[in-house]
C-alpha positions, 0 to 999 in steps of 0.5 A: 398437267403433263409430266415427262415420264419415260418407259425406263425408271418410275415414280415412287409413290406420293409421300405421306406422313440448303464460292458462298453457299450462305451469304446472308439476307442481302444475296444474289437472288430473291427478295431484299427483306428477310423474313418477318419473325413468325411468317410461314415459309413456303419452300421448293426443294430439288434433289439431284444428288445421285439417283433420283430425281426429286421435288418437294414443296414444304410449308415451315410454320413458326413454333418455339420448337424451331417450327413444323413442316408440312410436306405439301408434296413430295415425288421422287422419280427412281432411276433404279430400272435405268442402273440395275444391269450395271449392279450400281449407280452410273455417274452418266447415266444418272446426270442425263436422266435428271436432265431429262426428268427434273422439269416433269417432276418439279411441275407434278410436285407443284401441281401436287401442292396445289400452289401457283409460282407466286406462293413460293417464298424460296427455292431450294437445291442440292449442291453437294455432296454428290454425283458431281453431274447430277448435283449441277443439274438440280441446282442449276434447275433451282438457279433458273427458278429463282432468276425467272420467279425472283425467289431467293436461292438456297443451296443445301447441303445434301448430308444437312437435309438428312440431319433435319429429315426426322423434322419432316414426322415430327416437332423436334428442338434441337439440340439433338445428337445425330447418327447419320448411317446412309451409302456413302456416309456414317457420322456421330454428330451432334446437331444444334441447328442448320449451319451448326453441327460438330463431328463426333465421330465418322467411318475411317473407311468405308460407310455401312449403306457401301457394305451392304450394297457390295455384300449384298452383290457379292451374295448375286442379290442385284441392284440396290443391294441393301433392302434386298439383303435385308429381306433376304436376313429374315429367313437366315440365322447367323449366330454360327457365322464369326465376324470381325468386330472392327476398332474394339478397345478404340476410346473414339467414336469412330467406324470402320466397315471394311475388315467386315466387307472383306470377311463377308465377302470371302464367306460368299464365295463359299455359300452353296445353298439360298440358306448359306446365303440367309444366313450369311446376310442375317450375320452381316446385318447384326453385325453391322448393327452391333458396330453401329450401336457400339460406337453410338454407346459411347457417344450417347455416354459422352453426349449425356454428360453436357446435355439435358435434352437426350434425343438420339436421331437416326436418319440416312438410307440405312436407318430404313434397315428395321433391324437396325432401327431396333436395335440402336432405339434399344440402345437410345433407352439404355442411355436414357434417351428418347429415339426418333428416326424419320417416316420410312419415306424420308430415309432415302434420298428425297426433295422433302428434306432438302425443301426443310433444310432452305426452309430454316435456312431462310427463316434466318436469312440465310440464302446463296449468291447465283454463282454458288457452285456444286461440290463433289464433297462438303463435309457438314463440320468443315473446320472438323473435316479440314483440321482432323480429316476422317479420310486423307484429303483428296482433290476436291477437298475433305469428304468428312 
């Protein structure tokens, strides 16, 4: 089956290892009948939120533990070839490259699976938050899949396929508290199911993905920055180095990153040698791992009070930073709770988890109306978001 494949970007490998956005079974698109109790579930996703192009099929088989998945296929094109000169995403660039992309990848993805159109029982896209241009391209892909194959519609939240993605490795009952740390979002929250998830705590600021990737383009590291600081912190040591530790004393479960961004990037003005450099980025990783395992603490201490199942999940682009998934599992069995973090390939951003996400969403009936728009922003607790923004409401509404 041919694929579009231009000389610009690439594919990552093949990964082993969801206006009204939920209207009920009787939506816009698909069939009339919601799923039979005990029925597999056969699930397309497409990700299209920033910049990569990806699609997944996922198979939800029933179980009393809310399901197992099983990732039939899983190709994610990376567009970080087309963005490196630029030393960060570009918003057009990336909407014409999903253009470009999303119909090659969908159909490698289905051929991957081994499965003809008639075998979906949904498709499910990426409608926020995002790259606003990006977003529509994906779900605008999935809108023309469920009119031409009669499925039902999906629209996922970007930040839910994260919350569900450590589902993809493993049989996991909610309830379950969630760390979610990624580029654009770090949030406490604790998760009972798709649609039902209570912010404990966010950044005020910025988010620990946005510090590492601007400490690590101010160190000259490129494009994307964050695993290349990484590397980078395993040759340094920065115990001499003093960082500011933000919101000490606060009795919330907030963050805060940008004192930390600011102090780190007055040091990198000041490094001479590659090993200033390593040890600069050995400090501002554990840095940011202390943050995050502070404020996680308190909410873990908060969490076990009303809660008999103690799970600690941690998923977004940042959980693939192994010096952090350290620590905050040390942190987890401090507390006395068990510690799961996604397949490595499941941090990022990817297809798998957003197929997982419509996949639950449609074992309850829950499925989107065709005119469902993209957003821009669409914080997980949005009554949290409206009544105790994290952020002062812009525009487009509440970021979390």
């Amino acid at each position: 089956m041919s694929v579009a494949y231009r000389s610009s970007g690439r594919y990552l490998g093949p990964m082993e290892s969801s206006a009204d956005y939920s209207s009920g079974a009787a939506a816009a698109t698909g069939r009339d009948v919601p799923p039979r109790p005990g029925e597999a579930l056969t699930v397309l996703g497409l990700e299209t939120s920033c910049d990569e192009t990806a699609a997944s099929v996922v198979r939800l088989h029933p179980s009393d533990r809310g399901g197992r998945a099983e990732v039939l296929s899983s190709v994610v094109h990376s567009q970080i070839d087309d963005h490196a000169a630029y030393g960060g995403v570009v918003p057009e660039i990336a909407a014409r490259s999903h253009v470009e992309m999303i119909d090659g990848v969908t159909r490698r993805a289905m051929a991957q699976a081994g499965l003809d159109w008639s075998a979906l029982d949904g498709v499910a896209a990426t409608a926020g938050p995002g790259l606003v241009g990006g977003v529509m391209v994906g779900l605008s892909y999935g809108k023309a899949v469920s009119l031409a194959r009669h499925l039902p519609l999906v629209a996922v939240n970007h930040l839910e396929g994260h919350a569900v993605s450590a589902r993809l490795g493993a049989e996991v009952a909610y309830p379950f508290l969630l760390l979610l740390v990624s580029g654009g979002h770090c949030q406490l929250l604790e998760v009972r199911g798709v649609g039902d998830m209570s912010r404990i705590g966010a950044t005020i600021d910025d988010a620990a993905g946005e510090a590492f990737d601007k400490i690590a383009k101010a160190l000259g590291l490129g494009y994307p920055g964050g695993p290349a600081l990484e590397r980078l912190a395993m040759q340094g040591d920065g115990s001499g180095i003093d960082l500011p530790r933000a919101l000490l004393g606060r009795k919330d479960c907030d963050f805060s990153f940008s004192g930390l961004k600011t102090a780190a990037f007055r040091i990198a003005q000041t490094c001479e040698t590659e090993q200033d450099k390593a040890n600069l980025a050995d400090a501002v990783q554990n840095a940011i791992a202390r943050q995050l395992a502070d404020r996680s603490e308190r909410a873990l201490s908060d969490y076990a009070a009303t809660h008999d199942h103690r799970l600690f999940v941690v998923a977004g682009g940042v959980a693939a930073n192994r010096t952090i998934r350290a620590v905050l599992e040390a942190t987890a069995a401090k507390h006395g709770f068990d510690f799961l973090a996604p397949p490595m390939a499941y941090c990022t951003d990817n297809a798998a988890m957003i197929a997982l996400a419509g996949a639950e969403r449609l074992a309850l009936g829950l499925t989107s109306d065709i005119d469902v728009v993209a957003r821009p922003r669409w914080p997980l607790d949005e009554a949290r978001a409206l009544s105790d923004p994290s952020h002062r409401p812009g525009r487009k509404g509440a970021k979390a």
